[in-house]
FIDRENLO-372587 format. One record per residue (C-alpha): residue number from 1; residue in one letter; x, y, z. Coordinates in steps of 0.1 Angstrom, whole numbers, plus 2048, in hexadecimal, padded with zeros to 3 digits. Example, Ala and Ser with C-alpha at 12.3 -4.5 7.8 and 13.67 -1.06 7.14 Angstrom:
! residues 2
k,r,x,y,z
1,A,87B,7D3,84E .
2,S,889,7F5,847 .
This chain:
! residues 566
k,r,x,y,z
1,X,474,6FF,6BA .
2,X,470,70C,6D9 .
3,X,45E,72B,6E9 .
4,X,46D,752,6E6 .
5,X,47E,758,705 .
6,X,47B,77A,71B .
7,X,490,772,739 .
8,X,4B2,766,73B .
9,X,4AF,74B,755 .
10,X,4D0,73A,761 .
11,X,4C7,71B,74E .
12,X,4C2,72D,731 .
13,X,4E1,744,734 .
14,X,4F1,71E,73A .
15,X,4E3,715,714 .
16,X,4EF,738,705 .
17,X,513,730,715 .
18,X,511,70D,702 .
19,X,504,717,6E2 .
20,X,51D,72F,6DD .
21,X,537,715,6E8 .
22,X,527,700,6CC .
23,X,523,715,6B2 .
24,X,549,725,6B3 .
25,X,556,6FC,6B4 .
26,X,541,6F5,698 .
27,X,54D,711,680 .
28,X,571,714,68E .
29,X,580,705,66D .
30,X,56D,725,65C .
31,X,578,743,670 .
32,X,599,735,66D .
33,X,595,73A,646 .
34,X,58E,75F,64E .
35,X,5B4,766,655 .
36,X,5C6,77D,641 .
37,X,5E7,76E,63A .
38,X,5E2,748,624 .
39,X,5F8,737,63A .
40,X,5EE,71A,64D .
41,X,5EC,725,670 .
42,X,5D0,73B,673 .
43,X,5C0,736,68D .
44,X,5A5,74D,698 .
45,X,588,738,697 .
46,X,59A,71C,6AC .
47,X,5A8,730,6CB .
48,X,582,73F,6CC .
49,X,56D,71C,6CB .
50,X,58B,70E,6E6 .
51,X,586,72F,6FE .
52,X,562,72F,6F8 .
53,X,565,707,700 .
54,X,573,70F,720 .
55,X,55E,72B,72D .
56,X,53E,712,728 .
57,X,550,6F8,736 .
58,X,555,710,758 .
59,X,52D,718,756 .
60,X,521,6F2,750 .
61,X,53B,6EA,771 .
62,X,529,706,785 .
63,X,511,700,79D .
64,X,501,724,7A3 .
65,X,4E0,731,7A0 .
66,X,4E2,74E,78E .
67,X,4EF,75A,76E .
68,X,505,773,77C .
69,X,51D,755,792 .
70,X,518,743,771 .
71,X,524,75E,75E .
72,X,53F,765,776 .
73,X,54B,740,770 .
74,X,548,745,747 .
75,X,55C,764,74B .
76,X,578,74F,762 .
77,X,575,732,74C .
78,X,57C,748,728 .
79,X,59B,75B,73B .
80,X,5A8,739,742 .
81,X,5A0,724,723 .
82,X,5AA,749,70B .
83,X,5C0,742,6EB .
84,X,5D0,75A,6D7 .
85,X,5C1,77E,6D5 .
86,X,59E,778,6CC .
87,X,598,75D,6E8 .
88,X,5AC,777,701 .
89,X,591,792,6F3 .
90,X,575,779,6F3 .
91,X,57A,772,717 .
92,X,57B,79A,71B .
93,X,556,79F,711 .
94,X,54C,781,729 .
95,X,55C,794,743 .
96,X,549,7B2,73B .
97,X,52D,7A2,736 .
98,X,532,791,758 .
99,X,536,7B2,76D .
100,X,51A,7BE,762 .
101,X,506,79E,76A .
102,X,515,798,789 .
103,X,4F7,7A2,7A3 .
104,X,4DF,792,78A .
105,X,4CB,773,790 .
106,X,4BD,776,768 .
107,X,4C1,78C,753 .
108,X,4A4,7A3,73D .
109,X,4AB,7B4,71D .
110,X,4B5,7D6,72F .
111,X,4D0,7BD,745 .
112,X,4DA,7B0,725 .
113,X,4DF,7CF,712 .
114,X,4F2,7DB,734 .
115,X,50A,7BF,730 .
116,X,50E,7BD,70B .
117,X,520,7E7,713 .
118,X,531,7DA,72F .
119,X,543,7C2,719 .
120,X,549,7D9,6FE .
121,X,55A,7F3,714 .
122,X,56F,7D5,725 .
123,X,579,7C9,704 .
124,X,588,7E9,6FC .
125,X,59B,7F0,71A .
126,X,5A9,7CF,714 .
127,X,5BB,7D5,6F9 .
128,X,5DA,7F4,6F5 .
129,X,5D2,7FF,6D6 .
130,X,5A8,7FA,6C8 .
131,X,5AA,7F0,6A5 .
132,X,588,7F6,694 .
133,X,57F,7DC,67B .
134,X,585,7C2,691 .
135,X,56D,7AB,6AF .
136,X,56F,7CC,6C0 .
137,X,557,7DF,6AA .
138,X,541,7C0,6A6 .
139,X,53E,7C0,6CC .
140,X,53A,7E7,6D0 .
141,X,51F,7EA,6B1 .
142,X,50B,7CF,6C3 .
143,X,50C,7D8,6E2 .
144,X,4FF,7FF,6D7 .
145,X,4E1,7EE,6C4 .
146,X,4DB,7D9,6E7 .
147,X,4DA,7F8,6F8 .
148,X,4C6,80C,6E2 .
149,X,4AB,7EE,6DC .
150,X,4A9,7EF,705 .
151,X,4A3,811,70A .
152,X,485,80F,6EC .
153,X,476,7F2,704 .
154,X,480,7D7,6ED .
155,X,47A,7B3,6FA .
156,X,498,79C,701 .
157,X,48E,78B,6DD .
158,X,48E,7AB,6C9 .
159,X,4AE,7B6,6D8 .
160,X,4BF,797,6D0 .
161,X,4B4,799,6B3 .
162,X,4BE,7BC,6A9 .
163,X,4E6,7B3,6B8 .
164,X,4E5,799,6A1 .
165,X,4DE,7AC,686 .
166,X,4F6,7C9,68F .
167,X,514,7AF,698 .
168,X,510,7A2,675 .
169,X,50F,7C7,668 .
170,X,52A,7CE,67A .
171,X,53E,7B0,66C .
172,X,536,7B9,64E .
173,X,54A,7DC,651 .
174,X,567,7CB,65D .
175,X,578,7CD,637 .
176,X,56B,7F2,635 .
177,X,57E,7FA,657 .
178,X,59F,7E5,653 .
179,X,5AA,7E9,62E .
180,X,5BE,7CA,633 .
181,X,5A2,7B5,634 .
182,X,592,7C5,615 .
183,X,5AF,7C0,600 .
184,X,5AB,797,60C .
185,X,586,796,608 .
186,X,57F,78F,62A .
187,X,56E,797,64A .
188,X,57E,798,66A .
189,X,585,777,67B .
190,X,57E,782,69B .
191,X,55F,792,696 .
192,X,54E,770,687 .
193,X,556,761,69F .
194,X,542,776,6B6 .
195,X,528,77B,69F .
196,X,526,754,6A4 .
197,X,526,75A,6C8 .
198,X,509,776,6C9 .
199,X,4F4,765,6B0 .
200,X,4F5,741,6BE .
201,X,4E7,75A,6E1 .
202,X,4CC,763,6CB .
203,X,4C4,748,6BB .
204,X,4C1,736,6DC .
205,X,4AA,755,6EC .
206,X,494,74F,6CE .
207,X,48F,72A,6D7 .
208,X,49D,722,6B1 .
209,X,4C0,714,6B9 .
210,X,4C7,6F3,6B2 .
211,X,4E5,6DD,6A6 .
212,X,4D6,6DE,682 .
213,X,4E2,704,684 .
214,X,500,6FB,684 .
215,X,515,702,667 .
216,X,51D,6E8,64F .
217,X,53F,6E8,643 .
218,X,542,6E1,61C .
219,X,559,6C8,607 .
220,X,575,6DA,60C .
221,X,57B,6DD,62F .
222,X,577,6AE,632 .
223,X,598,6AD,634 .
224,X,5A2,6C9,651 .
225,X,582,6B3,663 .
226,X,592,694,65E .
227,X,5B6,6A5,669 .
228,X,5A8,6B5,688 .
229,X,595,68D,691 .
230,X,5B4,67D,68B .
231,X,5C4,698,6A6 .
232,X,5AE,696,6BC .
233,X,5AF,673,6C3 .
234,X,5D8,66D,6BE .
235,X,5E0,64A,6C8 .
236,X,5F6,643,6E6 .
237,X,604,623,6F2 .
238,X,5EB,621,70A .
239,X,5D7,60E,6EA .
240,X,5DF,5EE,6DC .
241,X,5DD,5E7,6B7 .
242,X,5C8,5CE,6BC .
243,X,5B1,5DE,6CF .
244,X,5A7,5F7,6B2 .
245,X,585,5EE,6A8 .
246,X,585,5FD,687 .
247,X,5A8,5FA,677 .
248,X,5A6,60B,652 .
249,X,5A3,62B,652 .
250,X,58E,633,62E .
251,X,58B,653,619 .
252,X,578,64F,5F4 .
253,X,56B,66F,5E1 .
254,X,54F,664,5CA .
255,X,546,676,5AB .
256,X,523,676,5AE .
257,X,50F,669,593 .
258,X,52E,660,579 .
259,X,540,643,56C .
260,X,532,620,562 .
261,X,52B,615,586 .
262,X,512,62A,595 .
263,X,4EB,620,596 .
264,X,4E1,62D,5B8 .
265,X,4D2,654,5B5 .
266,X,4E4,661,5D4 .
267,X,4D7,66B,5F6 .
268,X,4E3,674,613 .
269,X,4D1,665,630 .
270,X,4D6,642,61B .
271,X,4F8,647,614 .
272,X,506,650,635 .
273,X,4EF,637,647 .
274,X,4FD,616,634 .
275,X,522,628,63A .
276,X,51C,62C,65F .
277,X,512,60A,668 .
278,X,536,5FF,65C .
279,X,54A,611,673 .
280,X,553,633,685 .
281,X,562,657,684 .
282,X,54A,659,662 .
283,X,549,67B,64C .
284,X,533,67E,635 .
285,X,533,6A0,620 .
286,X,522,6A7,600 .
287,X,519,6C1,5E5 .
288,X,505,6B6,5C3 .
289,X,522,6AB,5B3 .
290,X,539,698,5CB .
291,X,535,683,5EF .
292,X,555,681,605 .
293,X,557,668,61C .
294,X,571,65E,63A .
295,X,56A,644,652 .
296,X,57A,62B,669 .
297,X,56F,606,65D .
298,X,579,5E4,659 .
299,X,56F,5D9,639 .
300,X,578,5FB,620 .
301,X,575,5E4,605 .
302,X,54C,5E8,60B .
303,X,54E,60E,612 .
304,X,55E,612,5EE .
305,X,549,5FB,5D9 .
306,X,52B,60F,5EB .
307,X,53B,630,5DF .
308,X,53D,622,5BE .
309,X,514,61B,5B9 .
310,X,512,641,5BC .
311,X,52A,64C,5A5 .
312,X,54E,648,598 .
313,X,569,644,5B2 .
314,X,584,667,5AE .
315,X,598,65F,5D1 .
316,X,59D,641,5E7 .
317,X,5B6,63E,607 .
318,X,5B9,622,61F .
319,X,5CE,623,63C .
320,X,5D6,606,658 .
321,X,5CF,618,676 .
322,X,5DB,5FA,68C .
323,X,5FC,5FE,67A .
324,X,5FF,626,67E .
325,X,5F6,620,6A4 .
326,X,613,607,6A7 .
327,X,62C,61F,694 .
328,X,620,63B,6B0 .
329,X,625,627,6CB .
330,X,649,61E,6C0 .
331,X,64F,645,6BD .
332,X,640,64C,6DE .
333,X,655,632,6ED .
334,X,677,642,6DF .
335,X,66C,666,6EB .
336,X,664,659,70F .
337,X,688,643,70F .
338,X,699,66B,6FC .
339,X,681,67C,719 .
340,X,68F,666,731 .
341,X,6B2,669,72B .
342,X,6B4,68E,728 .
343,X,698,695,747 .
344,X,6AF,6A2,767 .
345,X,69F,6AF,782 .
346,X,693,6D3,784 .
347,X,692,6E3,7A7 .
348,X,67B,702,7A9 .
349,X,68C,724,799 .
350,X,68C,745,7A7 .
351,X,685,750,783 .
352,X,679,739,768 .
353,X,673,740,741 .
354,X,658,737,731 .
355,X,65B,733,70C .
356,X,63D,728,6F1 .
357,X,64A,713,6D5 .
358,X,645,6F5,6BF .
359,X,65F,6D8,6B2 .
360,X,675,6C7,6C6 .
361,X,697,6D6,6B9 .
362,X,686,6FA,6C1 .
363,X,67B,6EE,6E5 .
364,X,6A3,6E0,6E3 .
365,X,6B1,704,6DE .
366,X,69F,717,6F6 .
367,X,6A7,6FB,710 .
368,X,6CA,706,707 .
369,X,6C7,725,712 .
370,X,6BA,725,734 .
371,X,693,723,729 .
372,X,684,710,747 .
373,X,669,6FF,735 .
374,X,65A,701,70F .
375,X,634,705,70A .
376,X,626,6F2,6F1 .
377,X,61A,709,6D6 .
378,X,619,728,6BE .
379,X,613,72B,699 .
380,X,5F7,70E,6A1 .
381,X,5EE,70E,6C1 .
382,X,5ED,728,6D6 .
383,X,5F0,720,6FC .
384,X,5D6,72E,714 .
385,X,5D4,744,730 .
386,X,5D3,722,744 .
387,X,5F0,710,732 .
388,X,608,72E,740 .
389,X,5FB,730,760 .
390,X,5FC,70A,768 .
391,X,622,70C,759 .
392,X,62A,725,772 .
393,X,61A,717,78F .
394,X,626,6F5,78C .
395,X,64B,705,78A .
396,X,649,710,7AD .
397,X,65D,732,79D .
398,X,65C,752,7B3 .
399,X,65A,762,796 .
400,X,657,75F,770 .
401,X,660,769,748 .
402,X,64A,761,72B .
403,X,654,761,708 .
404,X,633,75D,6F0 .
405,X,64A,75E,6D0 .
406,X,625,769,6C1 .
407,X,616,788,6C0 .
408,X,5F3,770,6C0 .
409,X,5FD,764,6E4 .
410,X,605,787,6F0 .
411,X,5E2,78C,706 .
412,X,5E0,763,70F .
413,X,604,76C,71F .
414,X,5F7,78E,730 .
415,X,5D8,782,73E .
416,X,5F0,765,74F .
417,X,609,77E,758 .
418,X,5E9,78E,771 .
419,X,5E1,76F,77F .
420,X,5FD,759,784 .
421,X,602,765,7AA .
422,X,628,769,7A5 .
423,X,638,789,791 .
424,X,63A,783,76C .
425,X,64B,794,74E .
426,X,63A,790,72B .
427,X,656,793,714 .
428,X,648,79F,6F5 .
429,X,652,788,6DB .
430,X,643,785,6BB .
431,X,658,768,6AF .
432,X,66B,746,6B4 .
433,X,68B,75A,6AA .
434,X,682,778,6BF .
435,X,67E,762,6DD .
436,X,6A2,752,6D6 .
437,X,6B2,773,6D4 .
438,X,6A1,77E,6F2 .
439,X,6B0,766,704 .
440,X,6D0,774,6FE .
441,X,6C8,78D,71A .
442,X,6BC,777,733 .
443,X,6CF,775,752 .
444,X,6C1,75D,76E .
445,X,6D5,772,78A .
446,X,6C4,794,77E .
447,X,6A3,7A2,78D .
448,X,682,79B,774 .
449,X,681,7C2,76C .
450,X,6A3,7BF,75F .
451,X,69D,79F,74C .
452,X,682,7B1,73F .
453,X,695,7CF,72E .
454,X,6B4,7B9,724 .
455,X,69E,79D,715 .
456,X,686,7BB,704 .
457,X,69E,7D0,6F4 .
458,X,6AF,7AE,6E1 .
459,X,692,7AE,6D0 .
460,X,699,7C3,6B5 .
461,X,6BB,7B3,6AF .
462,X,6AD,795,69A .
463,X,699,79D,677 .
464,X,682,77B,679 .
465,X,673,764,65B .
466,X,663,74A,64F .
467,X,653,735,636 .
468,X,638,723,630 .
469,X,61F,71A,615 .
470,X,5FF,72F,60C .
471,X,5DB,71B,615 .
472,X,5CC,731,5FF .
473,X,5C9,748,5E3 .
474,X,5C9,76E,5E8 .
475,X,5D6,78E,5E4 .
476,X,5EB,79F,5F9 .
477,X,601,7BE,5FC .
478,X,606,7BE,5D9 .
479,X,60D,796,5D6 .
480,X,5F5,77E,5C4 .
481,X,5F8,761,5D7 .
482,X,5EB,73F,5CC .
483,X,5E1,71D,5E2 .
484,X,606,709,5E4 .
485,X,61C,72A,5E3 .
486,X,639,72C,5F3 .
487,X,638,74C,60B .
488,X,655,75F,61A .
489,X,64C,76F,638 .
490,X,664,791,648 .
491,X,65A,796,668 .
492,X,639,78D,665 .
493,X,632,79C,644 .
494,X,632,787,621 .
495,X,64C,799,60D .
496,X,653,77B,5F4 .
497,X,641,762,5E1 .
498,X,64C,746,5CF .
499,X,641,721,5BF .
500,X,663,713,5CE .
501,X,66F,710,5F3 .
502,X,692,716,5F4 .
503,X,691,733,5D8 .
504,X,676,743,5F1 .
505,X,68C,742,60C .
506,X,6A8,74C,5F9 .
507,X,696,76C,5EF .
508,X,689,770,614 .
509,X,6AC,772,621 .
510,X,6BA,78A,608 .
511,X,69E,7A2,614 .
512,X,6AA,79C,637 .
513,X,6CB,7A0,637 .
514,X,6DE,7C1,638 .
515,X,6FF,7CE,637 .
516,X,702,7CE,65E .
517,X,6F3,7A9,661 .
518,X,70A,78E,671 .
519,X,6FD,771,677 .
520,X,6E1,75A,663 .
521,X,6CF,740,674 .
522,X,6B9,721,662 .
523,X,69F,70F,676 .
524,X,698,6F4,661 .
525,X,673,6E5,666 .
526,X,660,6CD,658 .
527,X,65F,6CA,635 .
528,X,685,6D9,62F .
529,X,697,6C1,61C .
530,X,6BD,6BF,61D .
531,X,6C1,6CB,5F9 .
532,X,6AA,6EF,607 .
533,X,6C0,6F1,622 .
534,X,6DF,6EE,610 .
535,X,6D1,706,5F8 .
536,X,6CB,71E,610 .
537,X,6EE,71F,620 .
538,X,6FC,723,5FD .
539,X,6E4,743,5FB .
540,X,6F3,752,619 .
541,X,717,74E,60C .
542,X,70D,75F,5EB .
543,X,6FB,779,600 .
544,X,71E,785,616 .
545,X,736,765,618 .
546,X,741,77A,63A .
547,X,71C,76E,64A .
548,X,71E,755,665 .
549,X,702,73C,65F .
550,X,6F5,727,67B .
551,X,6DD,706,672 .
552,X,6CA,6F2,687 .
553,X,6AE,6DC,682 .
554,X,68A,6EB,696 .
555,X,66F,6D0,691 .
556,X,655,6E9,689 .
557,X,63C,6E4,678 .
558,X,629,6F7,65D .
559,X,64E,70D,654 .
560,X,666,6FA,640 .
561,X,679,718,649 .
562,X,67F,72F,66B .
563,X,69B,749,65E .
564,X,6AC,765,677 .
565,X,6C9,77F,66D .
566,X,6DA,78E,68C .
């Protein structure tokens, strides 16, 4: 532990920047937990850590003096690394925070207070409509005990202190303020994460922040870790099979203390230690009844006799890595020789579309009709600031359309639209199917104001929905939802649940159509299997055999089902 601190030197503002970075990464998995719907996409807590990872990434790179340039390069690097609406509002308050601090060399507790309003008030105006309940109260509550602790002569300690407190108090009253999250039983997703952000600042200020802070993730949440290690190190065919030095990847779970095999009392330290010397990409998680273990060895015969001194063995899983990386590499090899075959040459547009969107059959349909290039993303990745503005650039277009097709990328898409350096149009929609049916208007010999009002007012023409499968259980709107149900989603709103996928959708599409619809269209995604499908077109014929129905196959992930009725 290390001394109180009463000045905000540049090097300090520098740790403050990297804490928060640290702390938001580490605890991403939980804020994501916080969102209100239980389907698998939320994704709160990632688009914060990722925008929060850029903005530090901007400061460490900076080679000013003071802690306003630094701050200005935090601000810069959080509107170009934002994701989804929290990260667009995160990097907001850094810009707030930044004006204030922009003469400053460092900062005392009345600069700090000073800032903390600035960045509150800039939060605000960033958004059309304030919704209370939300990051934005967190941010305003703390920022009016800041100021208040200043002008009582507070040190910078006590004052981080108190905005601690109040962002947690704050966060708190989220569920009071936004019934939706009382009837979950959750706070706001948005304001943890910047309660993350303001206390990792204090704890830092108080010399007391250390990577033991950290959060710990529980059992649960081993295998989301062990997804998100496996994705963040994909194979490529850049690496040879043989060149893996630990080929089996190993998962036991280990009833502590049960069975016939166990005489080892367990600890941790001794545990992990033996695993760890046997190979990589190790996870060890534990409460007083179970260990969970993943790592990377060569010999997962050892790893699970060692489980089995501690207790009784409840889950084992070996997987050849070297073979999975040869099965990628034939896979990449057939989508370079597809990519190959369909590339042709794209001279620079007067007009280009932009259009997020996942799956190759999607990205195949908008292609289709006139979309200049398909951004990877939406339900699970939301692109950032950046990701638009370096698409746009690199097309060399005078000027330019984005479709988000998600109300999550709205301010992302916004914040490009004021610095790409050529016009843009933000075409404001919410969904996959809104963005096909917006294309519909799109004319490449129009002017982009005119795009803009044909493509906008197809918007309403398309009733969107979807299903997916519930991560959790809850209760909302009226439905009891369990873990594993099926969820039918109209427009963004759950309006059917169900413990089978094609009667789900079924249901969904009898609530959509109408006596004016037309036209039904299936996106089939991953997990849709033929007999679902067929199913489904059978429910449209018992619906209004005079429905034209329209199938193709999207790739996505994560929605067995994308459903539109025209």
């Amino acid at each position: 532990m290390t001394e109180k601190i009463t000045t905000i030197t540049p090097l300090v503002y520098g740790k403050m920047v990297n804490a928060a970075a640290a702390r938001l990464s580490a605890n991403a998995e939980n804020i994501n937990k916080l969102n209100v719907f239980p389907v698998p996409d939320g994704d709160t807590g990632t688009n914060m850590a990722l925008s929060m990872a850029s903005g530090a990434e901007y400061e460490r790179a900076s080679q000013d003096q003071s802690v306003g340039l630094l701050s200005k390069a935090t601000a810069k690097g959080l509107l170009m690394g934002a994701r989804g609406n929290s990260g667009v509002i995160l990097s907001q308050i850094f810009r707030g925070m930044a004006t204030a601090m922009a003469d400053k060399e460092t900062l005392s507790a009345r600069d700090m207070a000073d800032a903390l309003m600035e960045a509150a008030k800039v939060a605000y105006k960033s958004v059309m409509k304030p919704t209370e309940g939300t990051i934005l109260t967190v941010i305003r509550m703390a920022a009016t005990e800041a100021d208040q602790a200043a002008s009582a002569g507070d040190d910078l300690p006590t004052l981080m202190t108190k905005v601690k407190e109040a962002a947690q108090k704050a966060l708190d009253s989220t569920p009071d303020l936004l019934p939706v999250l009382k009837e979950v039983g959750v706070v706001d997703s948005g304001g943890q994460g910047l309660v993350m952000v303001l206390s990792a600042f204090t704890d830092v200020v108080l010399g007391t922040f250390d990577d033991k802070n950290l959060t710990t993730p529980d059992n649960a949440e081993l295998d989301q870790m062990v997804s998100k290690l496996h994705a963040g190190a994909q194979a490529d065919e850049s690496l040879n099979p043989e060149d893996i030095k630990y080929g089996y990847c190993t998962e036991i779970m280990v009833d502590l203390a049960e069975g016939t095999t166990w005489d080892h009392k367990f600890d941790y330290d001794t545990f992990y230690n033996f695993i760890a010397d046997k190979g990589d990409s190790l996870l060890v998680i534990n409460d007083d009844d179970v260990v969970k273990v993943h790592v990377h060895t060569e010999d997962p015969g050892t790893i699970i006799h060692w489980g089995t001194e501690f207790g009784s063995l409840r889950k084992v899983k070996v997987d050849n890595m070297r073979d999975q990386q040869q099965a990628v590499i034939d896979r990449q090899e057939e989508e370079k020789q597809e990519e190959r075959a369909e590339a042709k040459p794209k001279k620079a547009p007067k007009l280009a579309v932009f259009a997020v969107a996942s799956g190759k059959g999607i990205e195949k349909l908008f292609d289709s009709l006139g979309v200049y290039q398909v951004i990877t993303g939406g339900q699970t990745m939301n692109p950032s600031t950046k990701d638009f503005v370096d698409a746009i650039t690199a097309s060399g277009a005078e000027q330019a359309i984005i479709l988000p097709n998600n109300s999550n990328i709205f301010l992302a898409a916004d914040q490009a639209k004021e610095v790409a350096g050529v016009p843009v149009s933000v075409i404001k929609s919410r969904s996959i199917q809104q963005g096909l049916t917006a294309m519909l208007g799109y004319n490449p010999d129009a002017t982009l104001l005119d795009n803009e009002q044909d493509m906008t007012a197809e918007l309403d023409t398309v009733v969107s929905g979807a299903v997916t499968q519930a991560v959790r259980e809850t209760t909302l709107k009226g439905h009891d939802i369990k873990k594993g149900d099926w969820l039918g989603m109209k427009d963004g709103e759950i309006v059917v649940v169900g413990k089978k996928l094609a009667e789900t959708a079924k249901s969904l599409l009898e609530q959509m159509c109408d006596d004016d619809s037309e036209i039904v269209t299936i996106i089939s995604g991953e997990g849709a299997k033929p007999k679902d499908e067929k199913a489904l077109e059978e429910a449209v014929s018992e619906i209004d055999d005079d429905l034209e129905i329209e199938v193709h196959d999207g790739g996505q992930a994560l929605y067995p089902f994308l459903l539109s009725v025209e």
